[in-house]
VEXFI-128684 format. One record per residue: residue number from 1; residue in three letters; chain; x, y, z of N, C-alpha, C, O in turn. Coordinates in pm, 1 decimal. Atoms other than C-alpha are relative to their C-alpha. Layout:
REM VEXFI-128684
+------+-------+--------+----------+----------+----------+----------+----------+----------+----------+----------+----------+----------+----------+----------+
! gulo ! kollo ! vexvex !     n.xx !     n.yy !     n.zz !    ca.xx !    ca.yy !    ca.zz !     c.xx !     c.yy !     c.zz !     o.xx !     o.yy !     o.zz !
+------+-------+--------+----------+----------+----------+----------+----------+----------+----------+----------+----------+----------+----------+----------+
!  NUM !   Ala !      A !        X !        Y !        Z !        X !        Y !        Z !        X !        Y !        Z !        X !        Y !        Z !
...
+------+-------+--------+----------+----------+----------+----------+----------+----------+----------+----------+----------+----------+----------+----------+
***
This chain:
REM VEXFI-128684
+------+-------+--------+----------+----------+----------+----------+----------+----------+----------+----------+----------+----------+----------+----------+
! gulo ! kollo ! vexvex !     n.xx !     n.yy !     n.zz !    ca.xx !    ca.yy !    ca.zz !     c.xx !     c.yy !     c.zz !     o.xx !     o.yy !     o.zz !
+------+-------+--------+----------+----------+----------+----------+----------+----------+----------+----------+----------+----------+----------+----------+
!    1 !   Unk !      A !    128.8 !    -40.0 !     51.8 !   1747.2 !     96.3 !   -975.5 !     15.1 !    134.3 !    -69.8 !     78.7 !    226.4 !    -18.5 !
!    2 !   Unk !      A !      4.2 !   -123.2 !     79.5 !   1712.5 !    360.6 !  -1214.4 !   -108.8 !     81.5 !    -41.9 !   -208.6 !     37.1 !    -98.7 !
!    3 !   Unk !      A !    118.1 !    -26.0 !      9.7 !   1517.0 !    657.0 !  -1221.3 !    -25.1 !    108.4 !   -128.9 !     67.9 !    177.4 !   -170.6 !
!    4 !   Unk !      A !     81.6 !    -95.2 !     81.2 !   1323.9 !    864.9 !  -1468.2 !     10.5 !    119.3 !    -40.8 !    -73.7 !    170.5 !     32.9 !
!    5 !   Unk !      A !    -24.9 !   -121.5 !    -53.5 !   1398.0 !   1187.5 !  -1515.8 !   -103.9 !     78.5 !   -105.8 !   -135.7 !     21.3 !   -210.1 !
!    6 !   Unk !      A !     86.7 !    -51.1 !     87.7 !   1142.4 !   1486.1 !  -1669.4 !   -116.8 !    -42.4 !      7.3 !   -163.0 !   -149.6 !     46.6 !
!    7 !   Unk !      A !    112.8 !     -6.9 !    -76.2 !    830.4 !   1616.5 !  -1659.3 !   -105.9 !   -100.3 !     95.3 !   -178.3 !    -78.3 !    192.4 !
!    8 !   Unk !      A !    121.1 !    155.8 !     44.4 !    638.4 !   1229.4 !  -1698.0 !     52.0 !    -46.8 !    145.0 !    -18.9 !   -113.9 !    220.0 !
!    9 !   Unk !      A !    -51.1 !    102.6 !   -134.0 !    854.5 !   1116.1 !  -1390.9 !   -131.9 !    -15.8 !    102.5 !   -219.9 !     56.1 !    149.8 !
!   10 !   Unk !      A !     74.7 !     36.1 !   -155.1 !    684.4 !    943.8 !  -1129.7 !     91.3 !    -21.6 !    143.6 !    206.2 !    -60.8 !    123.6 !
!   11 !   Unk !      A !   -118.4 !    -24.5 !    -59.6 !    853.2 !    969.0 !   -779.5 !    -87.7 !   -119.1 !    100.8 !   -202.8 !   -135.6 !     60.3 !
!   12 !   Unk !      A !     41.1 !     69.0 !    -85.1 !    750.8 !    721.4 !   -506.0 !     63.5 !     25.5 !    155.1 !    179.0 !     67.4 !    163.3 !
!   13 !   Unk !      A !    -43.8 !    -23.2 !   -121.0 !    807.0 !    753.0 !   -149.9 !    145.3 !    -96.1 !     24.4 !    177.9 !   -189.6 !    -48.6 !
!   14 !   Unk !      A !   -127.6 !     50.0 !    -14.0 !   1139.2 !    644.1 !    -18.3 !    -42.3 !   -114.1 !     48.1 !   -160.9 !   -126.4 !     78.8 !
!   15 !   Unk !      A !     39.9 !    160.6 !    -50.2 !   1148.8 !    263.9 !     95.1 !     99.2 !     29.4 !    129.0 !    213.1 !     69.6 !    152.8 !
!   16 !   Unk !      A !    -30.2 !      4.0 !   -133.9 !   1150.7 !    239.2 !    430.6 !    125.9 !   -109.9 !     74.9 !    126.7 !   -231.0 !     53.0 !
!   17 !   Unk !      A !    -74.0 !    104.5 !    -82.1 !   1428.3 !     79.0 !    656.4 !    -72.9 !   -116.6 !     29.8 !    -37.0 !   -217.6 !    -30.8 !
!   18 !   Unk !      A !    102.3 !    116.1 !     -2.9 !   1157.3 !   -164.2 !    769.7 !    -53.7 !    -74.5 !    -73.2 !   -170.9 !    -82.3 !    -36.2 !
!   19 !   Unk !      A !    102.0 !     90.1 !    103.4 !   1016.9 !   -383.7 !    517.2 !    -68.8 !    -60.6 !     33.5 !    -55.3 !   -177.2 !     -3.5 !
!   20 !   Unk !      A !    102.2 !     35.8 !    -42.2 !    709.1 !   -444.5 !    696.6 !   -100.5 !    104.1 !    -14.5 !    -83.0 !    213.7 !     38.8 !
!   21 !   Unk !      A !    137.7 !   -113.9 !     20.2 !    343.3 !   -258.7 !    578.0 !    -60.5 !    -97.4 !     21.8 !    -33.3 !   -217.1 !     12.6 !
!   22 !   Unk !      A !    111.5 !     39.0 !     -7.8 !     45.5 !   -314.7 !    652.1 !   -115.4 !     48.2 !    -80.3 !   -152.2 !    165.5 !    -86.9 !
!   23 !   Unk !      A !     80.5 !    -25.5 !    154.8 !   -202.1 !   -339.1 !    358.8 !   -174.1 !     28.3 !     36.9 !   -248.1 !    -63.6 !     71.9 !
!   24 !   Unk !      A !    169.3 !    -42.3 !      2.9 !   -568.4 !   -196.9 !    385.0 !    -83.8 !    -74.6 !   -128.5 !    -77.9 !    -35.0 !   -244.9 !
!   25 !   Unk !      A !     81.8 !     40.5 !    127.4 !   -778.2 !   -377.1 !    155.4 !   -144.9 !    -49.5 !     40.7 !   -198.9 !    -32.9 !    150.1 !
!   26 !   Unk !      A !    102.0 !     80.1 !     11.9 !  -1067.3 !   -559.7 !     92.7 !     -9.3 !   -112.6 !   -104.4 !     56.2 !    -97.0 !   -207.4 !
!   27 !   Unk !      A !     68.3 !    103.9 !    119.5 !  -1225.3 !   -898.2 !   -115.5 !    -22.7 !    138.9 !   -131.3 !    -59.4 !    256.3 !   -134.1 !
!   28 !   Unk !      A !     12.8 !    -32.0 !    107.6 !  -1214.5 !   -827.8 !   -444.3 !     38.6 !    158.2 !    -76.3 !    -28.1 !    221.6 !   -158.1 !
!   29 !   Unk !      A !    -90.3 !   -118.0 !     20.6 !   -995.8 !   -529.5 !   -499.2 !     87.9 !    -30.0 !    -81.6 !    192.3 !    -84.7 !    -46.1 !
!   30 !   Unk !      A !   -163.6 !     38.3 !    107.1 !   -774.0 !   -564.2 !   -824.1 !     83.6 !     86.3 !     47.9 !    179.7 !     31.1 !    101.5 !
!   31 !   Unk !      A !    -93.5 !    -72.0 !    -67.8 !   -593.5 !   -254.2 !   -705.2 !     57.0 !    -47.7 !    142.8 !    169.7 !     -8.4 !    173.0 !
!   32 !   Unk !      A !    -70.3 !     39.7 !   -128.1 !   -529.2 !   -415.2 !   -354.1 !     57.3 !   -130.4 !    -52.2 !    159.8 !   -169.5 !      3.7 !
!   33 !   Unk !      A !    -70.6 !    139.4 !     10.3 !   -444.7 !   -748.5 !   -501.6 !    157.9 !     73.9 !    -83.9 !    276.4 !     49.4 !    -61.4 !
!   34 !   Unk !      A !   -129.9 !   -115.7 !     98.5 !   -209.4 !   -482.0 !   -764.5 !    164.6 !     18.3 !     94.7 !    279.7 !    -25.0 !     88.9 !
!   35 !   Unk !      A !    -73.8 !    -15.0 !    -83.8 !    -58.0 !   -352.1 !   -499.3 !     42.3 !    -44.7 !     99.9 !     87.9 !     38.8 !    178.0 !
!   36 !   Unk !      A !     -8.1 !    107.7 !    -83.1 !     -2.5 !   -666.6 !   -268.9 !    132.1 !    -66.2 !    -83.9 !    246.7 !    -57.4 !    -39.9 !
!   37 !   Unk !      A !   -105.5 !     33.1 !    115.6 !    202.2 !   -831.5 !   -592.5 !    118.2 !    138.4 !    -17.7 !    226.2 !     97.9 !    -60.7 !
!   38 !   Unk !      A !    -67.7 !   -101.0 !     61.4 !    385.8 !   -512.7 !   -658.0 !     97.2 !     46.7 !    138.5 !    205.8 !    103.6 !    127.6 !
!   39 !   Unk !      A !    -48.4 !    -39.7 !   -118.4 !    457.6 !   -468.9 !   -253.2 !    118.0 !   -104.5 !     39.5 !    235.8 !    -91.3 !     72.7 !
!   40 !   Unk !      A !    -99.5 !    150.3 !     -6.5 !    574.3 !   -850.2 !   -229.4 !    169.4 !     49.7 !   -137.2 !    286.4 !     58.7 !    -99.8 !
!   41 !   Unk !      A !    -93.6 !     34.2 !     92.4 !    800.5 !   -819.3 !   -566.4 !    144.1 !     94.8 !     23.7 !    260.4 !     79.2 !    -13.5 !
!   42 !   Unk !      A !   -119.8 !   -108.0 !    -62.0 !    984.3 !   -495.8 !   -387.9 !     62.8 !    -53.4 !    132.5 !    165.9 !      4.4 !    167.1 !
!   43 !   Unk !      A !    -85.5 !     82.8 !   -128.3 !   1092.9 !   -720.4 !    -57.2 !    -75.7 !     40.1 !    127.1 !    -43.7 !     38.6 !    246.0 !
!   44 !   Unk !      A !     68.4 !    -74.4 !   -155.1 !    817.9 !   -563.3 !    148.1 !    -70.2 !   -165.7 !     60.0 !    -95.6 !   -262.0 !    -12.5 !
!   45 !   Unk !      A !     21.8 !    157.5 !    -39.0 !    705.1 !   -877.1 !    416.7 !   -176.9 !    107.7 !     48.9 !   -190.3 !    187.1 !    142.1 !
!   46 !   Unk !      A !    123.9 !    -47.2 !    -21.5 !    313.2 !   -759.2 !    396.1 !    -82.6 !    -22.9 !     86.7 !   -104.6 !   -143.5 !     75.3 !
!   47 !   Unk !      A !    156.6 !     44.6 !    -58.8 !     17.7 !   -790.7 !    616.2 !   -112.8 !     54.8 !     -7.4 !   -137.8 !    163.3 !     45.1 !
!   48 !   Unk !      A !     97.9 !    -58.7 !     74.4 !   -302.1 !   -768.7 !    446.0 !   -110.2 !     18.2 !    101.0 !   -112.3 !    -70.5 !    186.3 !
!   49 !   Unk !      A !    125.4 !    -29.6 !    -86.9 !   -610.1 !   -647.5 !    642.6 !   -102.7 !     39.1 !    -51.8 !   -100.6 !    148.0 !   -109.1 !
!   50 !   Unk !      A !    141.2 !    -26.6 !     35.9 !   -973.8 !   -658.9 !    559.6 !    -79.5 !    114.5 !     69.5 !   -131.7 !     99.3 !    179.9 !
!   51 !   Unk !      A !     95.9 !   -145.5 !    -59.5 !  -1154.7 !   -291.6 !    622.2 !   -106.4 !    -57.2 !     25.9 !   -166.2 !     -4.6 !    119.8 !
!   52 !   Unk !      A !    137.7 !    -17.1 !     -6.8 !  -1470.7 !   -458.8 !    589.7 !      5.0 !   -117.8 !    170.5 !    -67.0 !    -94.3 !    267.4 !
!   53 !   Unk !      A !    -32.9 !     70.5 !   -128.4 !  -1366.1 !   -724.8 !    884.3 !     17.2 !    126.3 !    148.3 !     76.2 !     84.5 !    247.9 !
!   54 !   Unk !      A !    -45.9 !    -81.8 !   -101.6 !  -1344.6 !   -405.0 !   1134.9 !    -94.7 !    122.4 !      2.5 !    -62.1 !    216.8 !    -69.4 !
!   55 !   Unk !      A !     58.4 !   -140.3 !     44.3 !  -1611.1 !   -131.7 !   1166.7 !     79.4 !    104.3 !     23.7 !     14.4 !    192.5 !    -32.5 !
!   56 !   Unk !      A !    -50.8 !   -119.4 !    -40.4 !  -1388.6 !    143.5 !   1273.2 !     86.8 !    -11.7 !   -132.8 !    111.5 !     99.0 !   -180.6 !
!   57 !   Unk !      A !   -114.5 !    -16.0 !    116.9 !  -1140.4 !     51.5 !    959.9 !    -68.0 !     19.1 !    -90.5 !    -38.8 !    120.3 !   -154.2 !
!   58 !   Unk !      A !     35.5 !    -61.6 !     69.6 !  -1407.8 !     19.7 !    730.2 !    -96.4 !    163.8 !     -1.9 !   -147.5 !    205.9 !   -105.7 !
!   59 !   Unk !      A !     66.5 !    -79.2 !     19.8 !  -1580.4 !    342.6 !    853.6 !    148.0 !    130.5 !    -68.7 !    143.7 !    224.9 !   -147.6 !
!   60 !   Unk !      A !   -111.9 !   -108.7 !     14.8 !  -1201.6 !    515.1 !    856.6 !     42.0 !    -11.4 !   -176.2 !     39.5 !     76.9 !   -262.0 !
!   61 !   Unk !      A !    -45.8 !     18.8 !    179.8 !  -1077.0 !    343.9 !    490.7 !   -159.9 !     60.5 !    -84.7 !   -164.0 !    144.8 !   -174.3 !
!   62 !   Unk !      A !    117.7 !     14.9 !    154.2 !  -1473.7 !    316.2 !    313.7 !     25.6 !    -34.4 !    -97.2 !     72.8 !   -148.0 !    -93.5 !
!   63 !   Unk !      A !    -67.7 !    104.9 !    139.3 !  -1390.3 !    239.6 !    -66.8 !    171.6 !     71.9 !    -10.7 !    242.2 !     50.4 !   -109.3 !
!   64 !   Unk !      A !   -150.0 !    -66.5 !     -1.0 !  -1032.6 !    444.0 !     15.0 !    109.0 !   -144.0 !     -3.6 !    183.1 !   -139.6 !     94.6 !
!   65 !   Unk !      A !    -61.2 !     90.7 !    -15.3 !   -841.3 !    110.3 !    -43.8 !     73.4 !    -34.7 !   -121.2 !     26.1 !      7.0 !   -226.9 !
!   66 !   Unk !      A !    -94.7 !    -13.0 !    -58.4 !   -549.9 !      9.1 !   -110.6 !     82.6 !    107.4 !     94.8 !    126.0 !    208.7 !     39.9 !
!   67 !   Unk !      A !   -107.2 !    -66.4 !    -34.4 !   -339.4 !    164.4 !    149.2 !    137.4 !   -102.6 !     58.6 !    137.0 !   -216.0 !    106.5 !
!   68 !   Unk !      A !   -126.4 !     80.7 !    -90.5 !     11.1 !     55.9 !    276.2 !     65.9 !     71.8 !     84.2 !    116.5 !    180.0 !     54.5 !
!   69 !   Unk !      A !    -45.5 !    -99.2 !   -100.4 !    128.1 !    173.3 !    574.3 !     80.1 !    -67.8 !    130.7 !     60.5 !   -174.0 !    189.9 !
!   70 !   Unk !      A !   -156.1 !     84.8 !    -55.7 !    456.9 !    121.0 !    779.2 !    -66.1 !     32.1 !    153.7 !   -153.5 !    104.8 !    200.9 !
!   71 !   Unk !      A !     48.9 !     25.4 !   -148.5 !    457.0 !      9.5 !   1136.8 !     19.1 !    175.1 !     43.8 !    -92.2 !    226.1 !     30.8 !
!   72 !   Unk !      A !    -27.7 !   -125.3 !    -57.5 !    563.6 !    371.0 !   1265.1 !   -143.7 !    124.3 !    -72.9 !   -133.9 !    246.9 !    -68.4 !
!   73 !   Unk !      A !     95.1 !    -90.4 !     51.7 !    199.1 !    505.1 !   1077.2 !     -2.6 !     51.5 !   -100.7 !   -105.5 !     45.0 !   -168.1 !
!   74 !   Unk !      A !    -11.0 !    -50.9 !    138.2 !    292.9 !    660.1 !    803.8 !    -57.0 !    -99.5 !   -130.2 !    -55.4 !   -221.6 !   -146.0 !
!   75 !   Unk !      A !     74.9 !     85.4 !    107.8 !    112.4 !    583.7 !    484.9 !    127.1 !     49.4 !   -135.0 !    175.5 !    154.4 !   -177.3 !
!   76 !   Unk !      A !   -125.1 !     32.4 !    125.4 !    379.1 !    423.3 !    189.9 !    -55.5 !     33.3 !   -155.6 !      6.3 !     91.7 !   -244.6 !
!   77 !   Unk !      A !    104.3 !    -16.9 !    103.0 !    106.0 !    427.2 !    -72.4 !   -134.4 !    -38.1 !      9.6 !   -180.7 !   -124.2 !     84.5 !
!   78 !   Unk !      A !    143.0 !    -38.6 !     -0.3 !   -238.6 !    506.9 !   -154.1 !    -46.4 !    -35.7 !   -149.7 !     12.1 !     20.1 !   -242.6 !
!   79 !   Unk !      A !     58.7 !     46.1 !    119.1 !   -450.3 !    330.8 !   -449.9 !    109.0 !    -81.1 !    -64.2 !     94.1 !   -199.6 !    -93.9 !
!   80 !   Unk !      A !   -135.7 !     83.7 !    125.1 !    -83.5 !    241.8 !   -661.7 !     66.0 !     56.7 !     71.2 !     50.3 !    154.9 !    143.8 !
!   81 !   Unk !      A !   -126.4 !    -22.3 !    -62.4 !    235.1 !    215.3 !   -563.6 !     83.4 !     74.1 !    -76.6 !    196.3 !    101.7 !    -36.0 !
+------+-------+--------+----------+----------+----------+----------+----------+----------+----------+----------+----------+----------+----------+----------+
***
């Protein structure tokens, strides 16, 4: 993989040993569907979760969605990957 170099670069978090996240979303989210396709096409094995299915997730996410976030907590990405 090759990266970018200068000012424009974009840097992304390192890819985790694990290739398992867990996806924050909701219905009808192009950015969560974005970043679902974009999570899959990197070898991540996803599991998507509905905020609005959970009051405590949607009071914690609200419209804060996409997130992806590895079993050990840490958040991989936020809105785009």
């Amino acid at each position: 993989m090759s990266e970018r170099s200068g000012a424009g670069a974009k840097r992304c978090a390192p890819a985790p040993a694990d290739r398992r996240v867990t996806l924050y979303t909701r219905s009808g989210c192009h950015l969560c569907d974005q970043m679902m396709a974009e999570l899959q096409r990197r070898g991540y094995e996803v599991d998507p979760v509905d905020v609005d299915g959970d009051r405590e997730l949607k009071k914690r996410y609200g419209w804060d969605v996409p997130v992806a976030v590895t079993p050990d907590g840490a958040v991989l990405a936020k809105h785009r990957l």
